[in-house]
C-alpha positions in Angstrom: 251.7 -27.8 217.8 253.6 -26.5 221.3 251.6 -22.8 221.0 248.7 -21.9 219.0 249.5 -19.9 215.3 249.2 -16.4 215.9 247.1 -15.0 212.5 246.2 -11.8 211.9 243.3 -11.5 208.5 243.8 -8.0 207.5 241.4 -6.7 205.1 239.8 -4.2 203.4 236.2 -4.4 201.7 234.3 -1.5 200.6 230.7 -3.2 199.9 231.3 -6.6 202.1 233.0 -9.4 199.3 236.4 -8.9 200.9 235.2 -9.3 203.6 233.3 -12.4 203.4 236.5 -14.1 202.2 238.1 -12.7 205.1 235.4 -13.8 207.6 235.7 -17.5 205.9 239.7 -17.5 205.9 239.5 -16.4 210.0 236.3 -19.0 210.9 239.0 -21.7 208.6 242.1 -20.9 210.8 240.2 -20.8 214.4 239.4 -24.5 213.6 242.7 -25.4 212.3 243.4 -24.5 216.0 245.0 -20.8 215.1 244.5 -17.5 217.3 243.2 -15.4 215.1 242.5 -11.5 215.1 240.0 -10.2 212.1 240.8 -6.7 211.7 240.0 -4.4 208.4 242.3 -1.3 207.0 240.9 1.7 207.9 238.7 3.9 205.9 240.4 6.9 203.5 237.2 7.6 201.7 235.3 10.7 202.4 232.0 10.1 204.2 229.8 11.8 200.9 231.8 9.4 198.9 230.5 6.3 201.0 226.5 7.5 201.4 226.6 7.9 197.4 227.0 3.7 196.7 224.3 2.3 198.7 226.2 -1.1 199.2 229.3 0.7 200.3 227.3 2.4 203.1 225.6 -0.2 204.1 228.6 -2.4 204.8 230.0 0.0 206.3 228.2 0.0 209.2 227.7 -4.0 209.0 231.5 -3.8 209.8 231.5 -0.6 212.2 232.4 -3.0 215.1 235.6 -5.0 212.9 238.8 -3.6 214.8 241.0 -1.5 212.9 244.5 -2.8 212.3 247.5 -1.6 213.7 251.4 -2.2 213.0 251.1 -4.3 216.3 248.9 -7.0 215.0 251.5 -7.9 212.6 254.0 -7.8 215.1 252.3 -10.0 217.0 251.8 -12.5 214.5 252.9 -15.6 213.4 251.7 -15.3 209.5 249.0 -12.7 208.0 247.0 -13.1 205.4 245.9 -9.4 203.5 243.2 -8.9 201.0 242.0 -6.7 199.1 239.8 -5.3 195.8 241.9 -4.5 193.1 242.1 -0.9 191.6 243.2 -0.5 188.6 245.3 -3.9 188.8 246.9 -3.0 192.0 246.4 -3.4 195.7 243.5 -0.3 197.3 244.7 2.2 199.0 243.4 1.8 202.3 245.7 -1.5 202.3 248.1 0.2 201.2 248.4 2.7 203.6 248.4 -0.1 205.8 251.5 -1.2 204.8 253.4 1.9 204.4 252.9 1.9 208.0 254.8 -1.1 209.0 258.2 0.8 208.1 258.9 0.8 211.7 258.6 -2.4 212.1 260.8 -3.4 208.7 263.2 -1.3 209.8 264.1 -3.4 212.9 263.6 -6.5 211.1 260.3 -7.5 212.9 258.5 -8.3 209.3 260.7 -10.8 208.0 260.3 -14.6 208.9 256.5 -14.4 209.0 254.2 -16.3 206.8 252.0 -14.1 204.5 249.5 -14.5 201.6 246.7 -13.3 200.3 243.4 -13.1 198.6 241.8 -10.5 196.0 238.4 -9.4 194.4 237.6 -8.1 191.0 234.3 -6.9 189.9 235.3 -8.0 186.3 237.0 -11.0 185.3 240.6 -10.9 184.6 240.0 -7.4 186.3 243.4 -7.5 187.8 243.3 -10.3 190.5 246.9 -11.8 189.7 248.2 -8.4 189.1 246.9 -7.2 192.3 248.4 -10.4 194.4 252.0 -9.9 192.5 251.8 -6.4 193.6 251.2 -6.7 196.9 254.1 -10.0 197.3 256.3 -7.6 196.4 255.9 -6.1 199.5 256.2 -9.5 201.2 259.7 -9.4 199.2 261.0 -6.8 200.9 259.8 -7.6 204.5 261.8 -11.0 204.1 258.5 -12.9 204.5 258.1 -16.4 203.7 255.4 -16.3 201.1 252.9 -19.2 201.3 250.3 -18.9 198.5 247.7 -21.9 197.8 249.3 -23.2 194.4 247.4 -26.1 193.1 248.4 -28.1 195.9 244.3 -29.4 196.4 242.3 -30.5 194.1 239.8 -27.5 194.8 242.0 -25.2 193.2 241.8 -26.4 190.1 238.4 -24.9 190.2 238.8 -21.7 190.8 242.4 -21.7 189.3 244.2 -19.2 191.1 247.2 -20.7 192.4 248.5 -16.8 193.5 245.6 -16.8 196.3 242.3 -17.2 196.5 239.9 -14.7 194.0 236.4 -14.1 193.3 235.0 -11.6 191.0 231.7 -9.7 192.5 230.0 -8.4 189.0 229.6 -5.1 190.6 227.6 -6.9 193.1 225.7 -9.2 191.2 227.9 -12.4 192.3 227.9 -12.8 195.8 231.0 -15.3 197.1 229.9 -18.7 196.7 231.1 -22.3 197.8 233.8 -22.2 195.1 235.3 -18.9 196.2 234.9 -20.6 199.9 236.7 -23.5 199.1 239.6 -21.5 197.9 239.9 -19.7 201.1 239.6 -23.0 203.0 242.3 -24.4 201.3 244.5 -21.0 201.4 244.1 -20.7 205.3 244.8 -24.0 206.3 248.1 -24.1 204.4 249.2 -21.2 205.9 248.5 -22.5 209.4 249.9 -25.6 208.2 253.1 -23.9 207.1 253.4 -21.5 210.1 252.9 -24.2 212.7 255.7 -26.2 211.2 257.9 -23.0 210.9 256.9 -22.0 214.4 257.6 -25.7 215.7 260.9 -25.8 213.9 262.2 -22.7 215.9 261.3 -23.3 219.1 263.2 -26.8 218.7 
C-alpha cells in the first residue's frame, strides 16, 4: 500500500471481554501494517455502580490509561471497527453516546466512505449478539460507510458462525475469550485492512 491504513478500535468493556477482543483486533491490524489507535467510550456509569461488581472495578482501572475516544479519531481514520456488550439486544450506552457525537462530523459528510465493522459480547447465548451488530450497522447506514463485516469468507468462521462480526459470549464471566473468539477477530481485522488499503489505494490513483 502507498500510506499506512489509518484504524481507529473503538470500544467499550465494562469487566474487560470487549476489550480483549479489541486489544486482539488492534495487535491483528498493527501487523497487517495499519496505524492503529485503541481507544474505549467513555464511562456513563456512576462510580457506586462500578465498586458494586468487583470485575467491573477492577477493569476499570486495568484500562484507566486506554485513551478515551473523540469524534476526531474517526475523522482521522481510514475504517473503525466499534464493539460492544449488548443490552438488551442493542448496542451499550456508552457506545452509543459515542456515536451521537459524530453528528458534526455526519453533517459535513466526513463519516461516509470509511470502512467500518464490528464485534459484540453476550453473557448468554443468543443474548443479542446479531441484534446488537444490525443495530449498530444501521448507524453505519446512515453515515454512508462502506460496511465490511467478516462473512464466512475463511474457514475459521465457520466455527464461531457469526458472519455479522466477530462474538463471544462471557457466561457472566465464567468464559474468558479463547482462541476461537481470537480467530474471529483475526480474520475480521485483516479484512478490514484488506478492504480499506484497496479502497484507500483506489482513490489516491
Amino acid at each position: 500500500m502507498s500510506s499506512a491504513v489509518k484504524l481507529a478500535v473503538i470500544y467499550y468493556s465494562s469487566t474487560g471481554t470487549s476489550a480483549a477482543i479489541a486489544k486482539e483486533i488492534a495487535d491483528t491490524a498493527e501487523k497487517a501494517g495499519a496505524e492503529v489507535r485503541l481507544l474505549k467510550a467513555a464511562e456513563l456509569a456512576p462510580a457506586e455502580a462500578i465498586a458494586s461488581n468487583e470485575a467491573w472495578a477492577a477493569h476499570a482501572e486495568a484500562s484507566a490509561a486506554v485513551p478515551v475516544a473523540t469524534p476526531d479519531d474517526v475523522d482521522w481514520a481510514d475504517a473503525v471497527i466499534f464493539g460492544t456488550p449488548t443490552r438488551f439486544g442493542n448496542v451499550s450506552s456508552q457506545l452509543k453516546q459515542f456515536l451521537d457525537q459524530l453528528g458534526g462530523l455526519w453533517s459535513q459528510g466526513r463519516l461516509a466512505d470509511k470502512v467500518y465493522s464490528g464485534f459484540v459480547t453476550t453473557a448468554t447465548r443468543h443474548g443479542g449478539q446479531e441484534s446488537t451488530l444490525l443495530a449498530l450497522y444501521n448507524s453505519v447506514h446512515h453515515f454512508g460507510g462502506i460496511l465490511v463485516a467478516p462473512g464466512y469468507t475463511d474457514p475459521a468462521k465457520f466455527a464461531d458462525g457469526n458472519p455479522y462480526g466477530t462474538s463471544h459470549v462471557d457466561a457472566q464471566g465464567s468464559n474468558p475469550v479463547a482462541d476461537e473468539t481470537f480467530t474471529a477477530a483475526r480474520v475480521q481485522a485483516a479484512r478490514v485492512v484488506k478492504v480499506a488499503a484497496a479502497l484507500k489505494a483506489g482513490a489516491a490513483a
